[in-house]
PDB file of N, CA, C, O and CB in Angstrom:
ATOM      1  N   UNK A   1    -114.675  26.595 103.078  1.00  0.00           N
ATOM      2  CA  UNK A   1    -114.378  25.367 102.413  1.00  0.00           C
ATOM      3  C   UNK A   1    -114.545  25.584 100.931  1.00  0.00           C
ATOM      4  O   UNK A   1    -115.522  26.148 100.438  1.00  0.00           O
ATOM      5  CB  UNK A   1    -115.263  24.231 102.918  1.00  0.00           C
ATOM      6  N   UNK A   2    -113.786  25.222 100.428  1.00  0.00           N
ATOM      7  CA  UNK A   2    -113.659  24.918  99.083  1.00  0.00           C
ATOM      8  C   UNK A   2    -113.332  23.355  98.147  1.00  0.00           C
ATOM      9  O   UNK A   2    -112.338  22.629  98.154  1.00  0.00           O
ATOM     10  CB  UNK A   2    -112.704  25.777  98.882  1.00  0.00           C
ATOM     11  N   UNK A   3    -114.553  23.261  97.437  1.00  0.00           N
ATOM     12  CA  UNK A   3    -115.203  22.087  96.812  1.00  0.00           C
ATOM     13  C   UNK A   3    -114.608  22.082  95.516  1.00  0.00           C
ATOM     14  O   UNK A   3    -114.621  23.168  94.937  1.00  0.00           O
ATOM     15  CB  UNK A   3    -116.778  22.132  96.748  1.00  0.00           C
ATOM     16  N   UNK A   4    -114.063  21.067  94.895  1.00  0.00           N
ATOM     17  CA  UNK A   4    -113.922  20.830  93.637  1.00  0.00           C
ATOM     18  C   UNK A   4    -115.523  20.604  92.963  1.00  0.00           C
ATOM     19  O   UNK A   4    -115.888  21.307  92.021  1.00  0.00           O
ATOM     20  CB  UNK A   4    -112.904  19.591  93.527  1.00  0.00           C
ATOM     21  N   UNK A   5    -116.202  19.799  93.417  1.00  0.00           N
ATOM     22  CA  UNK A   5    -117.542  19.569  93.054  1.00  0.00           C
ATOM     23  C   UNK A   5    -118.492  19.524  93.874  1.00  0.00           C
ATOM     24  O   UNK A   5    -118.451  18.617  94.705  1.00  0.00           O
ATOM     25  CB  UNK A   5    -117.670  18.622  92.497  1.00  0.00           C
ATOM     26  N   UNK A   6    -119.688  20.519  93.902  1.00  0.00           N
ATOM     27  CA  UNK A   6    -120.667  20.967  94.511  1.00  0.00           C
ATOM     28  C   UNK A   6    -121.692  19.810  94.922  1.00  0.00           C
ATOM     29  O   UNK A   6    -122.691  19.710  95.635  1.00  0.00           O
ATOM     30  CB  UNK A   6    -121.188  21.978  93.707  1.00  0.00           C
ATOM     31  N   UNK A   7    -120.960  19.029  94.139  1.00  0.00           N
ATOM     32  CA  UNK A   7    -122.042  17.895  95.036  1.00  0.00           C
ATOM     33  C   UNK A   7    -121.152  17.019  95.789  1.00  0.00           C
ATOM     34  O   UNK A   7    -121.759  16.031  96.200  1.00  0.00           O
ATOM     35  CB  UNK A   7    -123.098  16.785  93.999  1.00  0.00           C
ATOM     36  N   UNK A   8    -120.337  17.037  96.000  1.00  0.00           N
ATOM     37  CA  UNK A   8    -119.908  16.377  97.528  1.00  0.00           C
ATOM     38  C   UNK A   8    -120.341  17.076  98.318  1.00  0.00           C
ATOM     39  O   UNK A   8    -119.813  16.631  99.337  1.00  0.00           O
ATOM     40  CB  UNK A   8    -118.503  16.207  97.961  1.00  0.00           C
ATOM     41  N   UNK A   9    -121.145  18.155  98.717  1.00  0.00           N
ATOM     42  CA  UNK A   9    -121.521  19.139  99.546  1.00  0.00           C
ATOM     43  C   UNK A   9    -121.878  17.875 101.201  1.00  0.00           C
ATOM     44  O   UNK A   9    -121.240  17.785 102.250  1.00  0.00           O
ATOM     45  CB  UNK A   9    -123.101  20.190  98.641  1.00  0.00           C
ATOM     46  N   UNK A  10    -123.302  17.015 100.668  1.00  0.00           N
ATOM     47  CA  UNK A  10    -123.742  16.324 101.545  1.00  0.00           C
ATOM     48  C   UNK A  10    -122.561  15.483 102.361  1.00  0.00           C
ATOM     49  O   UNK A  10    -122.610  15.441 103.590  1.00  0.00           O
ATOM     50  CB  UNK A  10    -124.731  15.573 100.912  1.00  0.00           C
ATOM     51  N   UNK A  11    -121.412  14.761 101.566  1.00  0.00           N
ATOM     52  CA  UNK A  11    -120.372  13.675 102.012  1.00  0.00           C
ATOM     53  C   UNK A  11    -119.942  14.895 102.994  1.00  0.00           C
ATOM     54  O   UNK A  11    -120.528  15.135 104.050  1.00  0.00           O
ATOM     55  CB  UNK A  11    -119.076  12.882 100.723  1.00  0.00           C
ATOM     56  N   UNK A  12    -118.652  15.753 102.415  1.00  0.00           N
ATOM     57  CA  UNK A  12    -118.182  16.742 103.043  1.00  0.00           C
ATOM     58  C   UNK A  12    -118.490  17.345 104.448  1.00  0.00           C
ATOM     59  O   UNK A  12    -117.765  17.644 105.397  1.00  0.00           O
ATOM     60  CB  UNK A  12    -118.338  17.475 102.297  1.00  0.00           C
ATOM     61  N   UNK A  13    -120.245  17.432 104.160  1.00  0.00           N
ATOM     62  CA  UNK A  13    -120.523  17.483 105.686  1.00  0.00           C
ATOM     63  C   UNK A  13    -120.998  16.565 106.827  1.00  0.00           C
ATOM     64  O   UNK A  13    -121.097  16.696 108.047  1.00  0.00           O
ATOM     65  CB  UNK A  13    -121.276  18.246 105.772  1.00  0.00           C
ATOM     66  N   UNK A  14    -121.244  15.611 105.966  1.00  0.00           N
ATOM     67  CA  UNK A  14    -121.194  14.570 107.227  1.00  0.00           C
ATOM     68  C   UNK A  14    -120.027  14.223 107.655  1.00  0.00           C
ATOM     69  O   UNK A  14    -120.115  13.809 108.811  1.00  0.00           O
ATOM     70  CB  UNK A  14    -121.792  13.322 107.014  1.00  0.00           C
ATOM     71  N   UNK A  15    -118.867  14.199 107.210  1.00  0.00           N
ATOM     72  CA  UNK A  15    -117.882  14.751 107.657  1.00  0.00           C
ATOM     73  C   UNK A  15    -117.354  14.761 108.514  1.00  0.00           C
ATOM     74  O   UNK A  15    -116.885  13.974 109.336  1.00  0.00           O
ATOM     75  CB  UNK A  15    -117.881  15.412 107.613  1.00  0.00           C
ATOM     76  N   UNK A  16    -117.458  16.287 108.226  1.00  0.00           N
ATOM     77  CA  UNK A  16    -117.339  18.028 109.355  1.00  0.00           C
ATOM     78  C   UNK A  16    -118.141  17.629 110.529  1.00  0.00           C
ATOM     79  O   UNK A  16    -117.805  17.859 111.690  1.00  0.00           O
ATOM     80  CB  UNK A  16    -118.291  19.842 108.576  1.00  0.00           C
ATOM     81  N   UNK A  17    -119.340  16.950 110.126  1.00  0.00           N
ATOM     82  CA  UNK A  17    -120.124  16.751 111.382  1.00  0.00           C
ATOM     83  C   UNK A  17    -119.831  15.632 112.786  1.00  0.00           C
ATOM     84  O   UNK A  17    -120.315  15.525 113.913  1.00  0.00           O
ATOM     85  CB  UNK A  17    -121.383  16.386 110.790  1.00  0.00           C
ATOM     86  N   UNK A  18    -118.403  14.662 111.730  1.00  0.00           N
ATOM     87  CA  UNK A  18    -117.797  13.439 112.862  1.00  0.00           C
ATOM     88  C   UNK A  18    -117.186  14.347 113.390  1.00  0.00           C
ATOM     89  O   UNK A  18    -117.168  14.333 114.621  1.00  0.00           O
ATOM     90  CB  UNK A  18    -116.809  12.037 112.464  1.00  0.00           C
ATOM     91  N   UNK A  19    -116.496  15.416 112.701  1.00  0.00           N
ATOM     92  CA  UNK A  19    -114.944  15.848 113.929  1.00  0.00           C
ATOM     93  C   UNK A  19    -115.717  17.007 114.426  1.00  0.00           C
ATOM     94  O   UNK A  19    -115.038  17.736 115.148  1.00  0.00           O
ATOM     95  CB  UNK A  19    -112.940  16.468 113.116  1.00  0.00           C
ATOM     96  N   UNK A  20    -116.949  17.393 114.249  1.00  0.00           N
ATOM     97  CA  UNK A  20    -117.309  18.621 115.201  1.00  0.00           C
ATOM     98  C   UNK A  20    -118.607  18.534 116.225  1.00  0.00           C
ATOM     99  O   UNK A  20    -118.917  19.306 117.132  1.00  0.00           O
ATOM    100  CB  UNK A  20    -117.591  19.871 114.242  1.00  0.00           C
ATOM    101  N   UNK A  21    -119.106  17.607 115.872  1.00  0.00           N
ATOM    102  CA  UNK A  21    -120.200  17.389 116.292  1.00  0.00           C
ATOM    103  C   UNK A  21    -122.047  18.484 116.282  1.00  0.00           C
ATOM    104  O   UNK A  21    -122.999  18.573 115.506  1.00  0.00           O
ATOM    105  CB  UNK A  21    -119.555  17.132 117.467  1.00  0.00           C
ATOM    106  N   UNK A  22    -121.741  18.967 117.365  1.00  0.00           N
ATOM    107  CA  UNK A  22    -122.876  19.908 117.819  1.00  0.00           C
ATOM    108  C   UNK A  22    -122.458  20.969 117.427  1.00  0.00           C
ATOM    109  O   UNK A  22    -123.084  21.621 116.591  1.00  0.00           O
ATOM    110  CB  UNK A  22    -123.251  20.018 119.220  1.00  0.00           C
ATOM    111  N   UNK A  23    -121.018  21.475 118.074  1.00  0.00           N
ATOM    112  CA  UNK A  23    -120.649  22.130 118.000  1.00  0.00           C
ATOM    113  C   UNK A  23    -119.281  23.266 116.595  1.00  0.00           C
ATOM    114  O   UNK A  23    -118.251  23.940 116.612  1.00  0.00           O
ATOM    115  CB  UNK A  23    -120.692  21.644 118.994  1.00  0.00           C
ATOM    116  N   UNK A  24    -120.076  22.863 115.878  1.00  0.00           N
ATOM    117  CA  UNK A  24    -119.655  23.002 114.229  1.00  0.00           C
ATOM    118  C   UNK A  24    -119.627  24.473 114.311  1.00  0.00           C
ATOM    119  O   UNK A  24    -120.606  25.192 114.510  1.00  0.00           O
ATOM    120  CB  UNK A  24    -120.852  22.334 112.890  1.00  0.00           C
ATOM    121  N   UNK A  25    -118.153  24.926 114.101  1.00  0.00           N
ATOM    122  CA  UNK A  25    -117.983  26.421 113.728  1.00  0.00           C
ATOM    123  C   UNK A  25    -118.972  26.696 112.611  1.00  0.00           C
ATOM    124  O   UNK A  25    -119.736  25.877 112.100  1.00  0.00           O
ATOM    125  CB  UNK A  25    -116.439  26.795 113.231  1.00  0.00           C
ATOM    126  N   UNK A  26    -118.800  28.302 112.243  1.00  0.00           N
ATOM    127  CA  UNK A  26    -119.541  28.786 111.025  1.00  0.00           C
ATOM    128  C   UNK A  26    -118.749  28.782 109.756  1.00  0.00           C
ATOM    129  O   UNK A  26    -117.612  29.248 109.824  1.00  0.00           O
ATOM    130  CB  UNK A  26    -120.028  30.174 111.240  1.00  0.00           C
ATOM    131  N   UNK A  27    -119.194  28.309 108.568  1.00  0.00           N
ATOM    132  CA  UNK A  27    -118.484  28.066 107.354  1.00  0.00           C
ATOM    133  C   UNK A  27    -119.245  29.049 106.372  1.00  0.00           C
ATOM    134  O   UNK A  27    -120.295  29.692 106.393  1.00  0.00           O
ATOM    135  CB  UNK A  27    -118.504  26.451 106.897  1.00  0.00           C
ATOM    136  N   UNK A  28    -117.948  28.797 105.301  1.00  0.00           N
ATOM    137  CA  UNK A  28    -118.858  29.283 103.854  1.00  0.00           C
ATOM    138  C   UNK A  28    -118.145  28.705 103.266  1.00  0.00           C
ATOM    139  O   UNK A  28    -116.925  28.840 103.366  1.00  0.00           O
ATOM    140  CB  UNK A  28    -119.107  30.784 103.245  1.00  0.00           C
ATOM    141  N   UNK A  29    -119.013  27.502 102.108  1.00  0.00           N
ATOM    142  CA  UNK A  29    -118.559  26.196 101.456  1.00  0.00           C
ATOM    143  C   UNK A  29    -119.009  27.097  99.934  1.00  0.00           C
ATOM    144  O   UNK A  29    -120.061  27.717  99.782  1.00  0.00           O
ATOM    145  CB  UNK A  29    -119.560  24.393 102.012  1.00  0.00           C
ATOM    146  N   UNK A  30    -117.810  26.945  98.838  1.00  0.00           N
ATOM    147  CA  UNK A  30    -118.009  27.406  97.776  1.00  0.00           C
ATOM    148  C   UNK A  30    -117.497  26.455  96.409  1.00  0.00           C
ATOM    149  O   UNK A  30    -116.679  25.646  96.847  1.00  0.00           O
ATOM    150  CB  UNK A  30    -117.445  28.657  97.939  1.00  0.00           C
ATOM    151  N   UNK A  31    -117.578  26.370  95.757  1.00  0.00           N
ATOM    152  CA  UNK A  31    -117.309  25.592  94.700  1.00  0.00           C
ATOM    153  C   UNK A  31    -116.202  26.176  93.813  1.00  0.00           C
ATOM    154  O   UNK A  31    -116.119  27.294  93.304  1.00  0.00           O
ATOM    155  CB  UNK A  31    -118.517  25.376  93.985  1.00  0.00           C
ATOM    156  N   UNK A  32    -115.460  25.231  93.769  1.00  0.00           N
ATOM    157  CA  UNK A  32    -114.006  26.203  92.945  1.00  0.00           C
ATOM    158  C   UNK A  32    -113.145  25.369  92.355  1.00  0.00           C
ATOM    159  O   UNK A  32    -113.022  24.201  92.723  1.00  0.00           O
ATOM    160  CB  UNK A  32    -112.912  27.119  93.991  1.00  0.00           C
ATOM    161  N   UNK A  33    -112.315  26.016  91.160  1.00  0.00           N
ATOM    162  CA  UNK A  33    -111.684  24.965  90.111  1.00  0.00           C
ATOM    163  C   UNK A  33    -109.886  25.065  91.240  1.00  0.00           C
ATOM    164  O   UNK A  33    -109.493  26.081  91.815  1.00  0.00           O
ATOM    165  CB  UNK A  33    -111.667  25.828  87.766  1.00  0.00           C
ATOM    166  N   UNK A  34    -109.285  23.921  91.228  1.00  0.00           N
ATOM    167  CA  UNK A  34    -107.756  23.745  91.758  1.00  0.00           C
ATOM    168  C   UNK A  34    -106.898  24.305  90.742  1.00  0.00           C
ATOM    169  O   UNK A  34    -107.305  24.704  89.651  1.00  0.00           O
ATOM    170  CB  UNK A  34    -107.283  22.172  92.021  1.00  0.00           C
ATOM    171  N   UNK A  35    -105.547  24.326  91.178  1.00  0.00           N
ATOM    172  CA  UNK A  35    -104.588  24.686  90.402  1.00  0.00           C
ATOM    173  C   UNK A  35    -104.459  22.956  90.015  1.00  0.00           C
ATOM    174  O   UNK A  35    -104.297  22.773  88.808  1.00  0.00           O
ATOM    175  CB  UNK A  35    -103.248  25.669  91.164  1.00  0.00           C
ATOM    176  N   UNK A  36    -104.501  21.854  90.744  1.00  0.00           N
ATOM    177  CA  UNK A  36    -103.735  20.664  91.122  1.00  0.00           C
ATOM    178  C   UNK A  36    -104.820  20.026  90.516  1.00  0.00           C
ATOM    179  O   UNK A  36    -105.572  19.971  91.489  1.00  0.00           O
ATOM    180  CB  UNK A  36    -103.275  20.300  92.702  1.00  0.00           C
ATOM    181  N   UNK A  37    -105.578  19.385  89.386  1.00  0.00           N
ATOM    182  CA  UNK A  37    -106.504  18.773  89.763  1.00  0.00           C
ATOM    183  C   UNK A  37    -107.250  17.500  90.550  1.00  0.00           C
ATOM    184  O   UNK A  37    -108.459  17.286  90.638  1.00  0.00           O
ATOM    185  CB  UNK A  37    -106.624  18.852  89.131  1.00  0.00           C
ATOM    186  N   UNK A  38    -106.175  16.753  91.075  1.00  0.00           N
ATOM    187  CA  UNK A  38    -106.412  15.761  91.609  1.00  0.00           C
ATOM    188  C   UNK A  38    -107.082  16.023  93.136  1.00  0.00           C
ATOM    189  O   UNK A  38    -107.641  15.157  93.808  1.00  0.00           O
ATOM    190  CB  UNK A  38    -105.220  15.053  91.510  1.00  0.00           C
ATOM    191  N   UNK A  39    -106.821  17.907  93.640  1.00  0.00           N
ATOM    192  CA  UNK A  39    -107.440  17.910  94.439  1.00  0.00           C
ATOM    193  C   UNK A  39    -108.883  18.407  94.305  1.00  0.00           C
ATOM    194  O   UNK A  39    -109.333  19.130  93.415  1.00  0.00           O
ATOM    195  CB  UNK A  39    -106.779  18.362  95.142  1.00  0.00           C
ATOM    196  N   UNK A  40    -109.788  17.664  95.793  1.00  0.00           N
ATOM    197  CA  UNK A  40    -110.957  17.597  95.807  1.00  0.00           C
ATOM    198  C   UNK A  40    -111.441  19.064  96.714  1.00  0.00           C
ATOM    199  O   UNK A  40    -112.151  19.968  96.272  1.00  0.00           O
ATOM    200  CB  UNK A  40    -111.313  16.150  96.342  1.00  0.00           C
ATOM    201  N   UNK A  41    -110.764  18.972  98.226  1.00  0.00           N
ATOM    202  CA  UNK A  41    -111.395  19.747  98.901  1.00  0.00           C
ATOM    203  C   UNK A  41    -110.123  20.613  99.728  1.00  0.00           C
ATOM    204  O   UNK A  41    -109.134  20.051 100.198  1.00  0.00           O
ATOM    205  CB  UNK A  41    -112.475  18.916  99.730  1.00  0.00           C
ATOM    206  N   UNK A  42    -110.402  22.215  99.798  1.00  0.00           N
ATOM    207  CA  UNK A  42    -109.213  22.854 100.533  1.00  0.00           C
ATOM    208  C   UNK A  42    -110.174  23.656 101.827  1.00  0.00           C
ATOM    209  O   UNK A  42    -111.385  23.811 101.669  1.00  0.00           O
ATOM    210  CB  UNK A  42    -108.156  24.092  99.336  1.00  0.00           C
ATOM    211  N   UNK A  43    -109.660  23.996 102.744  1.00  0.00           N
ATOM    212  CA  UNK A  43    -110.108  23.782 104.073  1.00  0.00           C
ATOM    213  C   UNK A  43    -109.740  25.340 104.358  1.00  0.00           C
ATOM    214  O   UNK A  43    -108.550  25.230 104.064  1.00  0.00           O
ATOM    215  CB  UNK A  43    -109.319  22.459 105.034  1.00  0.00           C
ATOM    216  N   UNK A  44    -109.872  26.658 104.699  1.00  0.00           N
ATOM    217  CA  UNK A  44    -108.804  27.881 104.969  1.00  0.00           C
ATOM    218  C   UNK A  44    -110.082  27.946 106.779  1.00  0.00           C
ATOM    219  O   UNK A  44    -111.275  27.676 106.911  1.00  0.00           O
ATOM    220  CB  UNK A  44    -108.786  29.867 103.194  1.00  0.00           C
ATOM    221  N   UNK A  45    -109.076  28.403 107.744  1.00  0.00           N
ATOM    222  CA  UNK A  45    -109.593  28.646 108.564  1.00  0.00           C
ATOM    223  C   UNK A  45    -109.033  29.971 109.456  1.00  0.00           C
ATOM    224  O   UNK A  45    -108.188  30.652 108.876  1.00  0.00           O
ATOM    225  CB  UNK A  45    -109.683  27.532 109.025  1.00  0.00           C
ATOM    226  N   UNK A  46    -109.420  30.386 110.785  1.00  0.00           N
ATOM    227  CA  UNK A  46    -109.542  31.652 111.217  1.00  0.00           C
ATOM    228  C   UNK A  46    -109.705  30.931 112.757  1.00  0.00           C
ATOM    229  O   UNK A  46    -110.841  30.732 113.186  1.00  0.00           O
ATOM    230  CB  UNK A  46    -110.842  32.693 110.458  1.00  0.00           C
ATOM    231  N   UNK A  47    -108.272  30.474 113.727  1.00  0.00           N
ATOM    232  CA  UNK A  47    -108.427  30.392 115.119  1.00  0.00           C
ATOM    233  C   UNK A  47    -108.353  31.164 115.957  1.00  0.00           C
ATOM    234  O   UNK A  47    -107.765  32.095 115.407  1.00  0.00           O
ATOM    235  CB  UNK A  47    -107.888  29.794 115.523  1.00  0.00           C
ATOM    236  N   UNK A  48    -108.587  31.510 117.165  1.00  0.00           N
ATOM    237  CA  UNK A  48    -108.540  32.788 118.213  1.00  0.00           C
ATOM    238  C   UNK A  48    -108.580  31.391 119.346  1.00  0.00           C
ATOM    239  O   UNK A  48    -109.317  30.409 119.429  1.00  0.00           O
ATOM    240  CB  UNK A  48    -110.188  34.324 118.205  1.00  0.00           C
ATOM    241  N   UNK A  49    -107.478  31.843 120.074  1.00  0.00           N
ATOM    242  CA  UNK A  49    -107.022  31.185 121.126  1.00  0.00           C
ATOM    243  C   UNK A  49    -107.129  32.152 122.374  1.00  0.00           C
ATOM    244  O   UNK A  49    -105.941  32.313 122.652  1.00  0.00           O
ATOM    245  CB  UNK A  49    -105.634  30.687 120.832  1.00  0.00           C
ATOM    246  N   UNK A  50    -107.723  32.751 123.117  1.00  0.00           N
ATOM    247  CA  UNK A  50    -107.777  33.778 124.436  1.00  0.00           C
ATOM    248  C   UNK A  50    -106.264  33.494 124.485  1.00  0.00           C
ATOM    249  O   UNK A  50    -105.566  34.015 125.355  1.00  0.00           O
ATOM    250  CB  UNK A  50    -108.874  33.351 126.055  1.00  0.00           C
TER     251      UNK A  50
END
């Protein structure tokens, strides 16, 4: 995950925590400037489907 501002950290994950619950993949949340600035938060992920 990538944060426009390091302190939405707490919002952000309460969140993550409605749509995942218990079971919350593993992240690495970093703080980073947009090309766009109006955006806040960009999401990159890694699925494996058997």
């Amino acid at each position: 995950m990538f944060l426009a501002d390091g302190q939405d950290f707490t919002a952000m994950n309460e969140v993550y925590a409605e749509f995942f619950g218990a079971a919350k993949p593993a992240r690495t949340t970093v703080e980073a400037q947009f090309a766009s600035p109006p955006m806040k938060v960009e999401i990159d992920c890694i699925a494996y489907k058997p």
